[in-house]
C-alpha positions in Angstrom: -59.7 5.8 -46.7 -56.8 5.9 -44.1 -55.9 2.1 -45.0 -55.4 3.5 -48.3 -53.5 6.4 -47.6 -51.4 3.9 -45.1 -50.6 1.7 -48.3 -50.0 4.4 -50.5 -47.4 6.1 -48.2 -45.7 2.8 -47.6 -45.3 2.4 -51.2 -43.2 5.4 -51.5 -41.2 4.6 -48.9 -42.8 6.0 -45.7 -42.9 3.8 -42.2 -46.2 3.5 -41.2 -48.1 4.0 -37.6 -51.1 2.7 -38.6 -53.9 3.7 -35.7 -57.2 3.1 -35.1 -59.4 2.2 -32.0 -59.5 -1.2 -33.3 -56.2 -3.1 -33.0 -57.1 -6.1 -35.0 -58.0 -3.5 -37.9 -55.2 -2.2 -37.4 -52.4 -4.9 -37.7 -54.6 -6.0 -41.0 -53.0 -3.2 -42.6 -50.0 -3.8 -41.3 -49.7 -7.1 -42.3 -50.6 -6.0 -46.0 -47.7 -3.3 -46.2 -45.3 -6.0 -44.4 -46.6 -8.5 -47.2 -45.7 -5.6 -50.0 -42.0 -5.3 -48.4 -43.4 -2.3 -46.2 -42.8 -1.3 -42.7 -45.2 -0.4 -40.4 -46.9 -1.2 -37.0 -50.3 -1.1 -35.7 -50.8 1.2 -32.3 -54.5 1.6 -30.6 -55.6 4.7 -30.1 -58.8 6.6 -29.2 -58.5 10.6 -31.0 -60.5 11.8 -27.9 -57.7 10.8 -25.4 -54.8 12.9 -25.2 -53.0 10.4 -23.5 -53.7 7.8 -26.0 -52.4 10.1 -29.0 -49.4 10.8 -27.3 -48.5 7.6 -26.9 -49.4 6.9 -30.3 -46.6 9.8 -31.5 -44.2 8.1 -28.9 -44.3 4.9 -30.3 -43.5 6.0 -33.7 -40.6 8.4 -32.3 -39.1 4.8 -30.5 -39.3 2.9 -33.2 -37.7 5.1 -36.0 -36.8 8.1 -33.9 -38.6 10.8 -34.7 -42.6 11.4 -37.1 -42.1 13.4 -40.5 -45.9 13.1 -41.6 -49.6 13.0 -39.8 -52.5 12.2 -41.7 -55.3 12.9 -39.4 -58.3 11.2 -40.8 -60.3 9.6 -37.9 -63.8 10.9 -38.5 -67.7 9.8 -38.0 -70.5 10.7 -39.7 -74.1 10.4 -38.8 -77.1 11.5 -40.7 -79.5 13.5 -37.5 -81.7 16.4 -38.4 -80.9 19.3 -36.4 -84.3 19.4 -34.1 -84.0 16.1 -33.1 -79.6 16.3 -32.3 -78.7 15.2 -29.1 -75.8 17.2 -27.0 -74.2 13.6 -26.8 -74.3 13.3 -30.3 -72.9 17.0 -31.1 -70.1 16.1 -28.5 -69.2 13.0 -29.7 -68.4 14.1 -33.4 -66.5 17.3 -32.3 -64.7 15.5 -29.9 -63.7 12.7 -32.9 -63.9 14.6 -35.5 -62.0 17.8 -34.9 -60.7 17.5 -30.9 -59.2 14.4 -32.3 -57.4 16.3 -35.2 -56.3 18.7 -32.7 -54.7 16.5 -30.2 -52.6 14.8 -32.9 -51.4 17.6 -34.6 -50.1 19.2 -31.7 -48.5 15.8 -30.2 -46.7 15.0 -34.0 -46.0 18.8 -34.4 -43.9 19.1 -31.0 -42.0 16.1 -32.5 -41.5 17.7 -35.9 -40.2 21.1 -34.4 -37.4 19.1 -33.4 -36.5 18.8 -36.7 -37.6 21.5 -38.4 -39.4 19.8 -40.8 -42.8 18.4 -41.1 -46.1 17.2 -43.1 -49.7 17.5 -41.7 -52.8 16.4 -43.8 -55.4 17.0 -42.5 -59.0 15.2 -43.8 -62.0 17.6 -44.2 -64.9 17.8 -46.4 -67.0 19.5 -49.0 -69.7 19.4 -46.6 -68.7 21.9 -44.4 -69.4 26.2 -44.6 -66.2 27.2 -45.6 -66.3 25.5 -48.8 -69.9 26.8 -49.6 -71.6 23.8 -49.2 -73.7 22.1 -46.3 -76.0 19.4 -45.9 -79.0 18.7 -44.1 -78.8 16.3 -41.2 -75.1 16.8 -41.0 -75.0 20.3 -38.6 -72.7 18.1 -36.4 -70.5 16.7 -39.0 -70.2 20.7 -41.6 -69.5 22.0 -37.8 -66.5 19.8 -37.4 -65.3 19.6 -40.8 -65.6 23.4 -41.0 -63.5 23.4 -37.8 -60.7 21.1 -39.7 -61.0 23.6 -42.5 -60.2 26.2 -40.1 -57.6 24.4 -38.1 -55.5 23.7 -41.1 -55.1 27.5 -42.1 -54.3 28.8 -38.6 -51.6 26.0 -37.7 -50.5 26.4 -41.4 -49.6 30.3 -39.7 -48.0 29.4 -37.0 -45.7 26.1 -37.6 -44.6 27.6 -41.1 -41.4 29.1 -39.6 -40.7 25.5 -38.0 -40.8 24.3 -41.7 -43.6 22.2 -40.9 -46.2 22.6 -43.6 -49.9 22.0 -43.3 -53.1 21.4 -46.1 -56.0 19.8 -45.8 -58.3 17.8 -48.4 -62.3 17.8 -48.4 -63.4 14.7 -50.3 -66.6 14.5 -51.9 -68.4 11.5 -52.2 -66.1 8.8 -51.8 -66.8 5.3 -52.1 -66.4 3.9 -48.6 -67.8 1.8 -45.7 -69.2 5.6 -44.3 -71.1 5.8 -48.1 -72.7 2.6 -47.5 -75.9 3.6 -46.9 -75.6 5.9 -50.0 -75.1 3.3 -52.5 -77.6 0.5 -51.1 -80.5 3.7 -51.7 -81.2 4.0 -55.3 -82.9 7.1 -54.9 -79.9 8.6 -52.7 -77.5 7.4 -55.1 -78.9 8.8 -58.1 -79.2 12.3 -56.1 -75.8 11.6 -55.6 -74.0 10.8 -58.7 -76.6 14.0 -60.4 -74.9 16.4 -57.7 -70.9 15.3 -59.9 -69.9 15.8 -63.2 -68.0 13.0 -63.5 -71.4 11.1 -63.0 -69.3 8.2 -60.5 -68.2 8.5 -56.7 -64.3 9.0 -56.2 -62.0 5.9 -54.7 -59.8 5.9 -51.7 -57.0 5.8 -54.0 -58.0 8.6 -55.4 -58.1 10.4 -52.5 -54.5 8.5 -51.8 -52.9 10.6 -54.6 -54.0 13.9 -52.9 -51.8 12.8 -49.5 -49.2 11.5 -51.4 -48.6 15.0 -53.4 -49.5 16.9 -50.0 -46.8 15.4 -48.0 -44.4 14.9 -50.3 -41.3 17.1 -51.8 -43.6 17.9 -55.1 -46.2 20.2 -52.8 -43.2 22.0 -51.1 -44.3 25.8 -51.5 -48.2 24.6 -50.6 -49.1 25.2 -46.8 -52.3 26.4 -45.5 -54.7 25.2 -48.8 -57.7 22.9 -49.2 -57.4 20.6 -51.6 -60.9 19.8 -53.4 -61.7 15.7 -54.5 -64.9 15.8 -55.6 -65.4 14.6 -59.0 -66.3 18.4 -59.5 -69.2 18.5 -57.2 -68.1 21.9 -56.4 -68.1 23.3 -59.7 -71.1 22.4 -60.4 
């Protein structure tokens, strides 16, 4: 989903840091928005380092002098039921999945109050408590995404009179590498695809068009929300 976000973004306009811990996956995307007349450059970064993420934010603020937007959407997800979790295993998804979010946020944010002016996406969940629905063997992954959830209000609070707005979006099931093992289980698939109303699982792009709205001038009185792209799942 993030290479999709990073496209969408440079479409309309937006410079693009594109991260990852993979360098080679990251200048990919980069050399698809340069091909599309985009700009954009590819910086290695592991969420769980702080150093890392500030030098992430620091490269961005060199090369175009200061960061307007943060998608944070670095995230793992691994199916473990609860008895048999390992402390390695709970650490290792907090730390990605919501440390992560944490130390970026705060690094882009201490850029943006320069500015007075800001954009932070966030990427949660449905699966997660707050938005009334969990999922068993994913204790680790609601806990974190609950935590993003949770996050996203409170710094929503408190960078609001910086003018630096903050929402997040919880996804439902989304058609990515992470849903692989999803679609290649017929049985888990058709569970799947009963669960939303729309009867298909969403697209990155999809997903894209949330971001998009959520950082952009059209979403300007929206801080502190979770935006729901499920395909209904929810509602049902």
């Amino acid at each position: 989903m993030g290479k999709s976000y990073a496209i969408k973004l440079a479409e309309a306009g937006a410079k693009i840091v594109v991260s990852d811990i993979s360098q080679e996956e990251c200048q990919l995307v980069v050399d698809e928005i340069k091909k599309n007349n985009g700009e954009a450059i590819a910086v290695k970064c592991d969420v769980k380092k702080k150093e890392e993420v500030e030098s992430m934010v620091r490269a961005a603020v060199d090369k175009w002098g200061k960061v307007d937007i943060l998608v944070n959407n670095a995230g793992i997800c691994q199916f473990k039921p609860f008895l048999e979790l390992t402390e390695e295993e709970w650490d290792r998804t907090l730390d990605i999945n919501l440390k992560g979010y944490f130390l970026c946020a705060q690094a882009a944010a201490k850029e943006m109050v320069k500015q007075k002016a800001g954009a932070i996406v966030n990427i949660a969940s449905i699966v997660m408590g707050q938005m009334g629905k969990g999922m068993a063997g994913l204790a680790h992954y609601s806990a974190s995404k609950g935590g993003i959830a949770a996050l996203t209000k409170t710094l929503a609070l408190e960078l609001a009179p910086y003018n630096i707005r903050v929402n997040a979006i919880a996804p439902g099931a989304i058609d990515t590498p992470m849903a692989a093992s999803v679609k290649t289980d017929p049985k888990a698939l058709e569970g799947t695809l009963a669960m939303v109303p729309l009867h298909r699982m969403g697209k990155a792009e999809e997903v894209s068009n949330a971001v998009l709205f959520l950082v952009s001038e059209a979403s300007s009185y929206i801080t502190g929300s979770v935006v729901v792209v499920d395909g209904g799942w929810l509602a049902g």
